[in-house]
N, C-alpha and C positions, 0 to 999 in steps of 0.2 A: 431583190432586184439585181437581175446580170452586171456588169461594167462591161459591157461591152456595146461603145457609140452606133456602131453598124448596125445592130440586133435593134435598141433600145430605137431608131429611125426608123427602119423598118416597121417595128410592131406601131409607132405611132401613127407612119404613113396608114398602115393596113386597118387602124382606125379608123383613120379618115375615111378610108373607101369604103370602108362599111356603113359610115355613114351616110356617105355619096349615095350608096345603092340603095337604102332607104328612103333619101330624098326622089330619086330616079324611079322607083317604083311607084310612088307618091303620083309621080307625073307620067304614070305607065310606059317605062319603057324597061320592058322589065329583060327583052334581051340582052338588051346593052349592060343592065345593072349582072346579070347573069355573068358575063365577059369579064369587065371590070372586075369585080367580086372573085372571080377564079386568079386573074393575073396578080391582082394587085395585091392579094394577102399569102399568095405564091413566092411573094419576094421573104419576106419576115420567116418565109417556113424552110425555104431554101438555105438562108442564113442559121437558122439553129439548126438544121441537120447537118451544117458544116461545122460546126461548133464538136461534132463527135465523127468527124470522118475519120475512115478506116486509114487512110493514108493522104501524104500531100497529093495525090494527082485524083481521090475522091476529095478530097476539100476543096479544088480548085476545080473539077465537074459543076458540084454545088453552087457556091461565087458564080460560077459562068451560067448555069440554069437560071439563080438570081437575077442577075443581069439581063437576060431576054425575057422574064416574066413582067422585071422593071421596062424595058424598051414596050411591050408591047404595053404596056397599061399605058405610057406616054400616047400610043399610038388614040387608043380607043379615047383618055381624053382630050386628046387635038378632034379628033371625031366629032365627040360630041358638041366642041367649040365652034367647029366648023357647022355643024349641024344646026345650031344652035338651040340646043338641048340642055346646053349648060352651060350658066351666065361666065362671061369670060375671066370674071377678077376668080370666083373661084377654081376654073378650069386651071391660070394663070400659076396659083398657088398652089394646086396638084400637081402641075407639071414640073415646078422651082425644085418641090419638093422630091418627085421624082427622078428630077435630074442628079440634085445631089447626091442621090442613092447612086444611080449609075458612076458618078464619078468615084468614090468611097468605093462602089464593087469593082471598078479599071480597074483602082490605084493596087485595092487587096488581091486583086488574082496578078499581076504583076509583081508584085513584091513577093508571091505565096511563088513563081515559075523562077523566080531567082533563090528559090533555095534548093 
């Protein structure tokens, strides 16, 4: 298993959404699960191709792709919250958890533009 906390959050987050889309599908909406599904396991992949970038300004590409794959999966589950498509405590705890990602990708693409 990697040591690396960023990595290891993301692949968990990108769990979850996998299994959100399963639940989602469950309850046919399978657009939406379609959406979700791309974004949100888009973060974990963007982060291990940064793990082997060619240079610091491909590694901090990557981070920042992360990062707007991260916002937009926020986006889709406020959507569905709003929608009410999906019960709020669990939307609540996708978002928690999404955010921390975003905060974790700021802090590393900032700290990766100061070297």
């Amino acid at each position: 298993m990697r040591e690396n906390i960023l990595f290891e959050k993301a692949l968990k987050f990108g769990v979850r959404v996998v299994k959100l889309v399963q639940h989602l599908e469950d309850k046919r909406q399978s657009v939406i699960a379609r959406q979700i599904l791309r974004s949100g396991t888009s973060i974990g992949a963007n982060i291990a191709e940064s793990e082997y970038a060619s240079s610091n300004a491909d590694f901090i590409n990557k981070l920042q792709i992360a990062r707007k794959e991260a916002n937009e999966t926020k986006y889709w589950l406020t959507l569905m919250m709003e929608a009410n498509i999906l019960e709020i405590e669990i939307a609540d705890s996708l978002v928690n958890d999404v955010e921390e990602l975003l905060k974790i990708l700021g802090s590393s693409v900032m700290t990766a533009k100061k070297k």
